[in-house]
N, C-alpha and C positions, 0 to 999 in steps of 0.2 A: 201214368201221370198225364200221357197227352191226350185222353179223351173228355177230362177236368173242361180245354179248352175249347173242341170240335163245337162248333154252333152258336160259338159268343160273337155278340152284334155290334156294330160300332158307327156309333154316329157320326165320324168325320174322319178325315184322311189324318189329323191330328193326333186324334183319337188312339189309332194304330200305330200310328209313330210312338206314343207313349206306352201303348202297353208292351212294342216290342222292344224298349229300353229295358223296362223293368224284366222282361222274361231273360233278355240276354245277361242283368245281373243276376240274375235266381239260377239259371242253369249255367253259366259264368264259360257261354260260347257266345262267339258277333256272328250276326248273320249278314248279308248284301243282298239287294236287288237283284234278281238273277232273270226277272221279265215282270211286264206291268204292259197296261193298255190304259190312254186314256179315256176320261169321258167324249173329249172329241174325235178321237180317232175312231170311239165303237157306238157314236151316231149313224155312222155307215151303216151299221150293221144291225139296228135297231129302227123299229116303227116307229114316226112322228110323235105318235101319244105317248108311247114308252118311254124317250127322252125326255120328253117335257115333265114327265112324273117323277124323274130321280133328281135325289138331293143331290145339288150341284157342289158339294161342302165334302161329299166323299173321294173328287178328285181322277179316281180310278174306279173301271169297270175289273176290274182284277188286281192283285199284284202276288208275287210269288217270291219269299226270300229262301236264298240257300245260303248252307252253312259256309264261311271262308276258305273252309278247304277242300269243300266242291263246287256243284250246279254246274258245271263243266268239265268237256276231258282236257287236261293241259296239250296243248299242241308246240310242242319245241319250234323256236323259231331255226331259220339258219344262220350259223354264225358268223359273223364276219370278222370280229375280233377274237382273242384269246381268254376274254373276261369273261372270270366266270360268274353264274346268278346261281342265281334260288326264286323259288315260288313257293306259297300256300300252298297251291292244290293238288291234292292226294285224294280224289274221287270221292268224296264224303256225299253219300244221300240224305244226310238232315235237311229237313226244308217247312216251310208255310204256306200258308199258300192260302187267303183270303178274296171272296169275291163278291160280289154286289148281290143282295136278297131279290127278288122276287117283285118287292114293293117298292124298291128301288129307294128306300130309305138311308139302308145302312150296307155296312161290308162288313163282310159274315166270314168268318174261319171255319174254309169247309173242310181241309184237311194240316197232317201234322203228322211229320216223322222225326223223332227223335233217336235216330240208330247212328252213332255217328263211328265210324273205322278209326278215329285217330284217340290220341293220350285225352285224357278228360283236362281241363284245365283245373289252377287251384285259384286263390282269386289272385296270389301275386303274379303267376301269370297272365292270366286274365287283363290284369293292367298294364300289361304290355304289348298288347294287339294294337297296331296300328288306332283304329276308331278311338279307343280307350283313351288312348295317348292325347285325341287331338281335343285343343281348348275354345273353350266358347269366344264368343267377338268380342266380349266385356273385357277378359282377361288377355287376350290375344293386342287389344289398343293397350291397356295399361305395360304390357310387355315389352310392347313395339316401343313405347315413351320414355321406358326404364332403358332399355336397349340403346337410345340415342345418347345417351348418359357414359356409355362403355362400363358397367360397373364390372365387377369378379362377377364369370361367368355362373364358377361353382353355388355364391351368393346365390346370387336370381335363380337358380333351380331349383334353390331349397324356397323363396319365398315365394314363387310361385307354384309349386307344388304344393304349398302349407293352403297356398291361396283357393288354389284349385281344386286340389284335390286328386288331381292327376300327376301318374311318372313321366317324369320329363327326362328328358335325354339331355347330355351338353351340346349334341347336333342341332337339336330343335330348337336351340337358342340362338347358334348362326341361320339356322334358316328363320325367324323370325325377324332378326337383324338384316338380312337379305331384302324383307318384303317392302320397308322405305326407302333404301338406297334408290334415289330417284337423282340422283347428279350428272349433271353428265360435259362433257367438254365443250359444247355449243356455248359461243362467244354471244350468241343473242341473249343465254341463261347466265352466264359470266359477267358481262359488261354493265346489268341495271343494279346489281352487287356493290359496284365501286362508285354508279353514280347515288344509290343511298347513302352510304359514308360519303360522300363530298369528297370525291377524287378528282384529279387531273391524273389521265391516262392516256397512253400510246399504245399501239400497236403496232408488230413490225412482224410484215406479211410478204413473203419471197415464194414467186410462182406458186400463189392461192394458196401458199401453204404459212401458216401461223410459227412464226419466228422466235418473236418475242414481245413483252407488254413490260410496261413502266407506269407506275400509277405511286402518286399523292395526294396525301388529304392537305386538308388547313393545317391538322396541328402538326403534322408533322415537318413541313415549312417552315410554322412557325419558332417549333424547337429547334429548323436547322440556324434558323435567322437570329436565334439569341446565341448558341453555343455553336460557333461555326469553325474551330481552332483545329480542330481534327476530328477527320473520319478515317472508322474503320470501315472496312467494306471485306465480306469475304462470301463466298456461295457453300450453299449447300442440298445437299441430293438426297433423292430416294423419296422425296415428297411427292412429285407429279406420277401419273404411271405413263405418262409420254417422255420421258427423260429429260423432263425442263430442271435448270436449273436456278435455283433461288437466292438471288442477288441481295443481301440484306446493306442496307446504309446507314450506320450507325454515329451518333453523339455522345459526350459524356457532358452530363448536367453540371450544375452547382454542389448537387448531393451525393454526387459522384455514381447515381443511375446512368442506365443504358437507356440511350432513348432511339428508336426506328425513326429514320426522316426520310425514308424513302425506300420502295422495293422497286425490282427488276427479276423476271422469270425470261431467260434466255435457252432457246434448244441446242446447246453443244456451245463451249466455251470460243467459238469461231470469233477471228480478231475485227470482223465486220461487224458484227453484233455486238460486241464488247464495245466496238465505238461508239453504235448507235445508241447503246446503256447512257455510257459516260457524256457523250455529246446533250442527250435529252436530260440528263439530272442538271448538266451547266446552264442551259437554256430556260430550264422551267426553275434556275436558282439564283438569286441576282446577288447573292451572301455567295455563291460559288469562292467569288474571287478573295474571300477573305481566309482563304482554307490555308492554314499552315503547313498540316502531316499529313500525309494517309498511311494509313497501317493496312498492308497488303498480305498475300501471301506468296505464293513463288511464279504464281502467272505469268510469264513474259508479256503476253498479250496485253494483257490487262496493265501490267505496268507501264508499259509503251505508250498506251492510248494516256492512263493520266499526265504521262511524262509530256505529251502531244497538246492535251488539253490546260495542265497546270504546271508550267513551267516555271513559277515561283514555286511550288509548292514546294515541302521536302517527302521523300519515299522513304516509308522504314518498313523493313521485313518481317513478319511476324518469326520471333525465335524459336515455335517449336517447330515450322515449316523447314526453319533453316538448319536445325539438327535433322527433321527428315532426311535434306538431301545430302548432308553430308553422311549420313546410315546408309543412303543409296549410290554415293558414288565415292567413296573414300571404302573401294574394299580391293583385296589380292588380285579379282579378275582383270579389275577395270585400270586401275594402278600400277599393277605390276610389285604388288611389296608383298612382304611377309605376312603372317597375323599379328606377331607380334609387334609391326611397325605400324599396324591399322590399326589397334589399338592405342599406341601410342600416338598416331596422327588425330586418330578421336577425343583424346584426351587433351591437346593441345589445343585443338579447335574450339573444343566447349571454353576450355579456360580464356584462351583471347576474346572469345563472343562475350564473357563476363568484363573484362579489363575497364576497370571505375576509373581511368585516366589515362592521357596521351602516352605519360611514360611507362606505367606498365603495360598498357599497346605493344610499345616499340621492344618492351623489354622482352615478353614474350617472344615477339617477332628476331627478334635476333636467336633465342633461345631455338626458336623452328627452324631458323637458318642452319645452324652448326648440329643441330641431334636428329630431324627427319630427310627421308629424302630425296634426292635431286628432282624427281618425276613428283611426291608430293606439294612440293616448293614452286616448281612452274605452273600445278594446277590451281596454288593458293595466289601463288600473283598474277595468272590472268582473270582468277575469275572472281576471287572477292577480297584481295585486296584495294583492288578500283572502287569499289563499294562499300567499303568498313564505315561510311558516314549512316551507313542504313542498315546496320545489325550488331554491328560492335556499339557495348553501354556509354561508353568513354566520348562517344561521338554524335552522340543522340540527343536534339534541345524539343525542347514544345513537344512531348508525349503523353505529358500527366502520367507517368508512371506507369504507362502501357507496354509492353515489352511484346505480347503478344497478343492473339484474337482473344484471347477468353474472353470477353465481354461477346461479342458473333457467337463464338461456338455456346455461350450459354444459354442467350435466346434461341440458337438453335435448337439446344436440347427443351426448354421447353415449349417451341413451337411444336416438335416433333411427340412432344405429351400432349398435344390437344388436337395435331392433326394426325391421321391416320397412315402412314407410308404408303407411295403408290397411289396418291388420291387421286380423283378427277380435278380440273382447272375450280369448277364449280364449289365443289366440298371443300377445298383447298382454300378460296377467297371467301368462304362463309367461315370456316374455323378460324383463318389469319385473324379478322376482325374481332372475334371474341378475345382471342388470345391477345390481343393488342386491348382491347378494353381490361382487361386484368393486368397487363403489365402497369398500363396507365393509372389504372386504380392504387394501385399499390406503390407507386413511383408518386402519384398524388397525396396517398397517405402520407408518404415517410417527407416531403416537403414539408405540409402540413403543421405536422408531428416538431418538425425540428424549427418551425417558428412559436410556434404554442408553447413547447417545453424547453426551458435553458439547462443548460449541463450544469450541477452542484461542482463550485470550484472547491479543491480540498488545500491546504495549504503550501502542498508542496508547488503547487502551479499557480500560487495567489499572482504573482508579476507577470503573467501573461494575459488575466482574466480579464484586459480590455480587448485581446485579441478572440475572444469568445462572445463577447459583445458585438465584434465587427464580421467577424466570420461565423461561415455556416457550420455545422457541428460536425459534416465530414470533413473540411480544410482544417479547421480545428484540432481535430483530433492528430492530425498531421505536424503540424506548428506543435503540440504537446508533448509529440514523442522528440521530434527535435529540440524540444527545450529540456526534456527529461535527460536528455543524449548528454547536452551540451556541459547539464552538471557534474558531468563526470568526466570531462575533459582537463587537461592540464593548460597552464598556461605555453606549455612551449610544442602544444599540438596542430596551432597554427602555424607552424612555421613553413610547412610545403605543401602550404594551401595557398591558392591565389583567390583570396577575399577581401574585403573590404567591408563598411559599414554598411551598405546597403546592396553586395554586389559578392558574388560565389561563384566560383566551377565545378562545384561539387555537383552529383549527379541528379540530387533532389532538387536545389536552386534549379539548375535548368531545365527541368520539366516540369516541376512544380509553380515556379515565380512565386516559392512565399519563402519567409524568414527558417533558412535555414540553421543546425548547432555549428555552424561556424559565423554567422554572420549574429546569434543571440552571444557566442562568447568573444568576439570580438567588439558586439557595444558596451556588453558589460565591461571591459576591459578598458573601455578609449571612456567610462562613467556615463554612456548615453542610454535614455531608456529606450527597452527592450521594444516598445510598440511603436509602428512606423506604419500607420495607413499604406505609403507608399511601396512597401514593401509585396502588398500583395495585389494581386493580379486581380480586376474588376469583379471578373466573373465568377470570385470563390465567398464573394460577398451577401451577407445577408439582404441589402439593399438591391442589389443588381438579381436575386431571387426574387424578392418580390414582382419586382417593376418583368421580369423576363419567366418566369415559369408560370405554364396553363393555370395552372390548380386556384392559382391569384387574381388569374383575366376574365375579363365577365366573357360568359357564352354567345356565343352569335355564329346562328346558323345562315351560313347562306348558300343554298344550293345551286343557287341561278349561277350561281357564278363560275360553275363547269360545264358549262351546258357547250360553249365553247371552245375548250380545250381538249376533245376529241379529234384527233386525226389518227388518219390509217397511212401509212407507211409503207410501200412498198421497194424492198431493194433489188439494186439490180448490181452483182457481183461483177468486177473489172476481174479479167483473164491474166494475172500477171504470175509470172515465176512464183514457185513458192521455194523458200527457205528448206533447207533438210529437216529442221524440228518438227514445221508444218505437216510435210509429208511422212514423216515417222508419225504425227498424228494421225493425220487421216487415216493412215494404213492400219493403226491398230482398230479402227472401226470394225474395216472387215474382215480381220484376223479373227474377232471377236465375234463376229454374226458367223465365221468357220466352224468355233468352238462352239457353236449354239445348234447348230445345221448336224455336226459330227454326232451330237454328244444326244441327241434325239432319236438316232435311228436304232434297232435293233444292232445285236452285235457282232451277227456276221457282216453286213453291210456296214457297220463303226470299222472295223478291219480293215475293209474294201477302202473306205475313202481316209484312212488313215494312211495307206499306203500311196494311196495321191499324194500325198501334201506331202507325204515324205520323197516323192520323185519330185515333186516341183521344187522343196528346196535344194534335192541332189544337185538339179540340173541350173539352180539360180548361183548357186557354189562355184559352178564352175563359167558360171556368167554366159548362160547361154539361153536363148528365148523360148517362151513355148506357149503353145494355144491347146484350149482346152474344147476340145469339141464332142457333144453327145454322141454315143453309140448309134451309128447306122446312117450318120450324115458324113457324104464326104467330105475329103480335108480337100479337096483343091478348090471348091471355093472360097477357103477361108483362108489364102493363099494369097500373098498382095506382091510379093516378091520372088524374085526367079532364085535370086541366089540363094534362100534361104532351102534346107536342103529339110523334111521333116522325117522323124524317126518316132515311131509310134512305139508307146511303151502298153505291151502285151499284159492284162491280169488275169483272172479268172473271170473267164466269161458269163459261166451262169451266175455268177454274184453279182457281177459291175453291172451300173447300171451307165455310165458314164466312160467314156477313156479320156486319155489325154493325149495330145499331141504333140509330140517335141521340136519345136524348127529352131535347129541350130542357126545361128548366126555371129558376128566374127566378135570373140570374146572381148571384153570392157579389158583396156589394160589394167595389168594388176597394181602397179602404183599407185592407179586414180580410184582403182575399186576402192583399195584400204582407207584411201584419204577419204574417200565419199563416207565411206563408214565409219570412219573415226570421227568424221563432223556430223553426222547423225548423233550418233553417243552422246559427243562431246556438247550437244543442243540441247538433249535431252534432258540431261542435268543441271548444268554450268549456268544457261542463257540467261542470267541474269543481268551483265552490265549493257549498258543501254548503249544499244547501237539507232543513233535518229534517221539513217539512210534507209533502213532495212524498213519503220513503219511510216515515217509520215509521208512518202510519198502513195502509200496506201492506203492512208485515211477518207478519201475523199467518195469511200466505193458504195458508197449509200446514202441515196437523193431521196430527202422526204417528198411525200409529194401528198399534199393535205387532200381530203375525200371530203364533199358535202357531207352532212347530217344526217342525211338519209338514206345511206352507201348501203345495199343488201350486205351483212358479212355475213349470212349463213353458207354460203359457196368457200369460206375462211378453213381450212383443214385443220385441226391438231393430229401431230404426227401421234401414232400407237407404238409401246414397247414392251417387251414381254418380260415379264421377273425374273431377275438374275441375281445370284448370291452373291454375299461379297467375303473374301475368306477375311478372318480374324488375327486377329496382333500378334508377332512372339513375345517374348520373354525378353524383352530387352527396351531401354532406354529409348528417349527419340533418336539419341542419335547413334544406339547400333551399339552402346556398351551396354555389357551385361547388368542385368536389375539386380541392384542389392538385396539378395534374403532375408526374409526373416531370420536373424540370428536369438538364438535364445542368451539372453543378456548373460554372464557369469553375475551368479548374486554373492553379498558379501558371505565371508564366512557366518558371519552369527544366525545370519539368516537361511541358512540350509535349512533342512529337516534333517532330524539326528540321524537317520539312517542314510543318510547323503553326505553327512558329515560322517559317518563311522566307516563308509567305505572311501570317502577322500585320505583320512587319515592314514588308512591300514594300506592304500595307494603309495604310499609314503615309503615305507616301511617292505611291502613285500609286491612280486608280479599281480596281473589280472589274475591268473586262474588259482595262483593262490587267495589273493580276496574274496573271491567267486565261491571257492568253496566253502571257504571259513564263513561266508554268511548265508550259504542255503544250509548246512548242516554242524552238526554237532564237533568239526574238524578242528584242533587248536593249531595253533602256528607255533613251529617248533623255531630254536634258534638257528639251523641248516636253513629255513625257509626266509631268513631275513636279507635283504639286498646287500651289497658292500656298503661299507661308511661312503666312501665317496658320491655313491649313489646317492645317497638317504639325504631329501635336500634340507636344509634350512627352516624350509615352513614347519617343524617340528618345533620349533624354539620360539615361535609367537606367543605370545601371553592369554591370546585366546584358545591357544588350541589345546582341551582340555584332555591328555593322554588317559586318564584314567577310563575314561568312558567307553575306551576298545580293552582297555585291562581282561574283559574276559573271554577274548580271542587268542590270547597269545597265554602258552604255556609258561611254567614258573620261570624255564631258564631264558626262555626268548623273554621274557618279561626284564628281565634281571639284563638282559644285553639290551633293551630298548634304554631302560632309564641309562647305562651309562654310554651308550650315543649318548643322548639329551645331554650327558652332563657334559659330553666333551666337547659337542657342537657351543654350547653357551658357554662354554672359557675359552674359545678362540674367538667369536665371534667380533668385530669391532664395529661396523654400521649397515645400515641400511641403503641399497644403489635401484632406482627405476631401469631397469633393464632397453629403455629407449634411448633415453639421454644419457644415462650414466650419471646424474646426478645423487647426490645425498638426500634423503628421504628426512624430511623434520619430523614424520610423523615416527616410529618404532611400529609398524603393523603392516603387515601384508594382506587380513584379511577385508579390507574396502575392495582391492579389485583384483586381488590372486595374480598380481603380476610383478609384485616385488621380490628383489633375490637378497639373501645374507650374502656380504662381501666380506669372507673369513680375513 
């Protein structure tokens, strides 16, 4: 077949290019370049006239393809690592080999071996050769555009194969997705981001290195300046791949949406930085001062600074943070109890954090006094009893029904659906924006929506339907249910209520401020009508939506107007004492960067330095110093003291790369050791009430200092962090009780399946394994097989339970001793008892929930 080809001419360097696609589909091998010379490189070698005579469109005075898995010998490299490869080449002599005529017109196929050593291909292998694989630049842009999209991987492989015509791999679609990735943490590519959305931003930069940023637009301003009664605020992680975290600043609308008034991306939750957040949101907010709540999480830090900053304000704990910490320090280590008094301590806790009023507050709190205890009891009254105004229900005013972040964590989660975990600064502030234009969109729809269309009043709510004219159709719907409530109250349900006709303690009134079911059955009561403008709170109003939500405001761009509000910040940290929490912080830093360093190295050397960290905390146990100095430097220069006496701890030396050095010195008394570490602990957890000595002399440790316009930040660092796992939840409640299973419901008798009914029955009547048999085989139940009367309960004499339908499980004479049970259970019988209460059952029937007994 291959002298078909020997002598065929070809007009252009293209030319050959096409015919050797097609030969490599027809003989279904790829071949490569294995050497070639150009036209200018084999001027050298050619007479003046010669050159000027060849077509300049051939490209090549030669070229020579071989097959993929020869034209060369493979040459092993040397190894460095343990990884192992693979190669193509297995010496294959298949080759081409074309070269320039004579007349210097064309390039001529002067020879051709088809002898190839290896498997023949079929063509679906064939389509799995590297070459084969790779896609044109048509389909490779449309790829790259689908790509930016994130859609199912598996998807795009099939529509781009259908497209192509090529097999694609699921790899070849990350490395496509690889080829735009052009983001990167450069604050010069970051910063003209925020100035196209019309931001006012900060930067906060501590020895050249990038700290933290604070950035607003107009409209988020603007929503803070209409709705400014409460903020939530809580961060969240794993979005930066520098380990920034994301300070979100949230409002609740008129329509009871989540609105963003502000972000903050801070590196490490430090109480400098946390102030420099908080300080720059009050500065660039002049609606600051009108802020009632903020809804936190368990931050000390962070609370300290608002506590610093908004001294009116009021502080409420978000409740699933605060079942956290009671799951993390309400247990037998740390307490000193039993299990089952920490379950019990758990239980008591949640139920107070519920308590809908002062009295059952106290009431609980006495019940905690007298049944948990003593060590439980002093942990509750130092560390949140002083704080029950900011986590207990009973105590909480102006929240809108906020108890916890959900409204944070849920932006959260769909931030984290549009941004990619582990982003760059860059990628990060290009997704933010989108994902904020969809929230907005949709937050503007449903405003929209709820002034265009009114709610159909139906009659049972005709007496409120002025209050559906007045209010927006989420307050509304609120006012509804409390009127729906209210009808089904009695006249003497008011009684240890402290209400009034325009005025409630109840838990809704004071978070809500609108017309609660104590205060609609008490007008109706005193003949006053149920609608009282005054009643509700401005901002739930259709009017105050109008006049205060975007979606209503004409648009006006104005860019000029941040051109300004750029300044770079740099801090300069005060040296002062740090608290035990502080430095349990810090420390766990680089306990952590330990764990990262250990858990990389192979695993005789994972051994080796295992065994360090377990000598250093031997010797920190028994409170004694040590330095850590590399293998083959000595120790007495690193020796500052005479007294200190050092003791080297010997390992295996061909392993270690490192030793350690022990220098004793004169041990921490142990009274002060334990206190030191009991108020570590006790920081850890607890530091929640607010001590003002401990922060605001600290506040003042970061001095803006404004930069011209024209400040180079490219010398600006963002710090780099490498991916770490985070491990996953147990099986348990927030706060450490066990989660309820799925129980499979008991359904009513009638509703069995007969064969679940014919072995309930014959349960009755006789053991498991006699059941068991009688219903895999041909086995009758004799009257020896029947239980004692005393056994045989009750539920035989229900009126549904139809005996006949096991009649032919049980032989004539057990048949004959079943009916006269029956008859004897139902002439003793006198009523029916709930086995809870002990009450009398009005209904005759056990079969609704299998747990009624006959009380003979």
């Amino acid at each position: 077949m291959s002298h078909q080809y020997i002598g065929k001419k070809f007009k252009s360097h293209e030319d050959v290019e096409v015919f050797m696609a097609e030969y490599k589909q027809s003989s279904l091998n790829d071949y490569w370049v294995r050497d070639n010379r150009t036209l200018h490189s084999a001027e050298k070698r050619m007479k003046s006239d010669r050159y000027a005579s060849i077509n300049k469109s051939l490209k090549y005075s030669y070229i020579k393809y071989s097959c993929i898995h020869g034209g060369q010998k493979f040459r092993q490299k040397i190894k460095k690592t343990d990884r192992k490869t693979f190669t193509f080449k297995q010496e294959c002599d298949a080759f081409i080999y074309f070269a320039i005529s004579k007349d210097g017109e064309h390039l001529v196929l002067k020879s051709l071996s088809e002898e190839h050593n290896h498997n023949s291909n079929t063509k679906k292998t064939f389509s799995h050769l590297p070459k084969q694989r790779k896609l044109n630049q048509n389909i490779l842009n449309e790829a790259t555009n689908l790509q930016a999209l994130r859609p199912n991987k598996k998807l795009l492989v099939k529509n781009l194969s259908d497209t192509s015509g090529k097999t694609l791999l699921l790899r070849d679609i990350t490395n496509i997705s690889k080829r735009k990735e052009t983001y990167t943490n450069d604050l010069n590519a970051c910063l003209p981001i925020l100035k196209k959305h019309n931001c006012q931003y900060e930067v906060l930069v501590e020895n050249n290195e990038f700290r933290g940023l604070f950035f607003q637009n107009t409209d988020m301003k603007n929503n803070f300046d209409s709705f400014p009664e409460i903020v939530l605020l809580d961060g969240t992680y794993k979005l930066l791949n520098f380990g920034g975290v994301v300070y979100l600043f949230i409002i609740e609308d008129s329509i009871g949406s989540s609105e963003i008034i502000a972000v903050g991306i801070l590196i490490g939750e430090i109480k400098e930085y946390i102030n420099w957040l908080i300080s720059t949101f009050k500065n660039k907010n002049n609606c600051s001062s009108l802020i009632r709540t903020f809804m936190t999480d368990k931050d000390e830090n962070m609370r300290n600074v608002l506590r610093h900053h908004f001294p009116t304000s009021k502080l409420i704990l978000c409740k699933f943070h605060v079942f956290q910490i009671f799951k993390r320090e309400i247990t037998t280590n740390k307490l000193g109890i039993t299990p089952c008094e920490e379950s019990t301590t758990k239980e008591y806790f949640q139920n107070i954090s519920y308590s809908k009023s002062i009295e059952e507050y106290e009431k609980t709190y006495e019940s905690m006094t007298q049944l948990l205890p003593t060590q439980v009891m002093t942990y509750f009254n130092n560390n949140w009893n002083p704080i029950k105004y900011e986590w207990v229900d009973a105590f909480i005013n102006d929240n809108f029904l906020n108890f916890t972040n959900n409204r944070t964590e849920s932006l959260n989660r769909n931030l984290k659906s549009v941004i990619r975990k582990l982003s760059t600064l860059e990628e990060f502030l290009t997704n933010f924006f989108i994902e904020l234009h969809i929230e907005r969109t949709e937050r503007d729809h449903k405003a929209i929506k709820s002034i265009h269309k009114i709610p159909v009043i139906s009659n049972d709510i005709l007496p409120i339907k002025k209050y559906s004219d007045h209010l927006t159709q989420y307050s509304f719907s609120h006012v509804e249910k409390e009127y729906l409530a209210s009808l089904k109250m009695n006249n003497n349900s008011l009684e240890n209520i402290g209400v009034t006709v325009t005025l409630c303690d109840c838990k809704f009134f004071r978070s809500m401020k609108l017309p609660c079911r104590h205060i609609i059955k008490k007008r109706q009561l005193n003949n006053l009508d149920i609608f009282d403008q005054q009643l509700c709170l401005p901002r739930w109003t259709k009017n105050y939506l109008l006049q205060n939500q975007n979606a209503f405001q004409p648009q006006i761009n104005s860019p000029d107007s941040v051109q300004d509000s750029i300044s770079y910040i740099t801090s300069k940290k005060k040296q002062s004492p740090k608290s035990a929490f502080e430095k349990y912080k810090e420390a766990s830093n680089f306990t952590t960067k330990l764990c990262q360093l250990a858990s990389e190295v192979g695993h005789s050397m994972y051994n080796n330095r295992i065994e360090v960290l377990k000598n250093i905390i031997k010797h920190w146990e028994k409170h004694q110093e040590i330095i850590v100095i590399p293998v083959g430097e000595s120790l007495n220069k690193n020796q500052n003291s005479d007294h200190m006496t050092p003791t080297k701890l010997i390992l295996d030396k061909n392993m270690v790369q490192s030793s350690v050095e022990v220098v004793h010195s004169s041990p921490t008394n142990s009274i002060q050791h334990h206190e030191m570490l009991s108020e570590a602990v006790h920081n850890t957890s607890t530091s929640l009430s607010y001590n003002p000595d401990l922060m605001i002399s600290e506040l003042h440790c970061v001095k803006p200092h404004n930069v011209k316009q024209g400040t180079d930040i490219s010398s600006i660092i963002i710090p780099t962090t490498k991916r770490r796992g985070k491990p996953k939840g147990s099986l348990q409640t927030v706060i450490g009780l066990k989660k309820n299973r799925k129980v499979l419901l008991k359904k009513p008798f009638k509703l069995l399946h007969y064969n679940e009914r014919n072995k309930l029955i014959l349960s009755w009547f006789c053991t498991v394994d006699v059941v068991s048999q009688s219903l895999s085989s041909n086995f009758k139940i004799n009257d020896t097989d029947l239980n004692k009367y005393s056994s045989i309960p009750n539920n035989i004499i229900d009126e549904l339970v139809d005996l006949f339908q096991v009649k032919q499980f049980f032989s004539p004479s057990a048949w004959a001793k079943v009916q006269r049970i029956v008859a004897q259970k139902k002439s003793c019988h006198s009523s029916w008892l709930c086995p809870l209460c002990q009450k009398q059952c009005a209904n005759n029937t056990i079969s609704c929930d299998l747990t009624m007994k006959l009380n003979p």
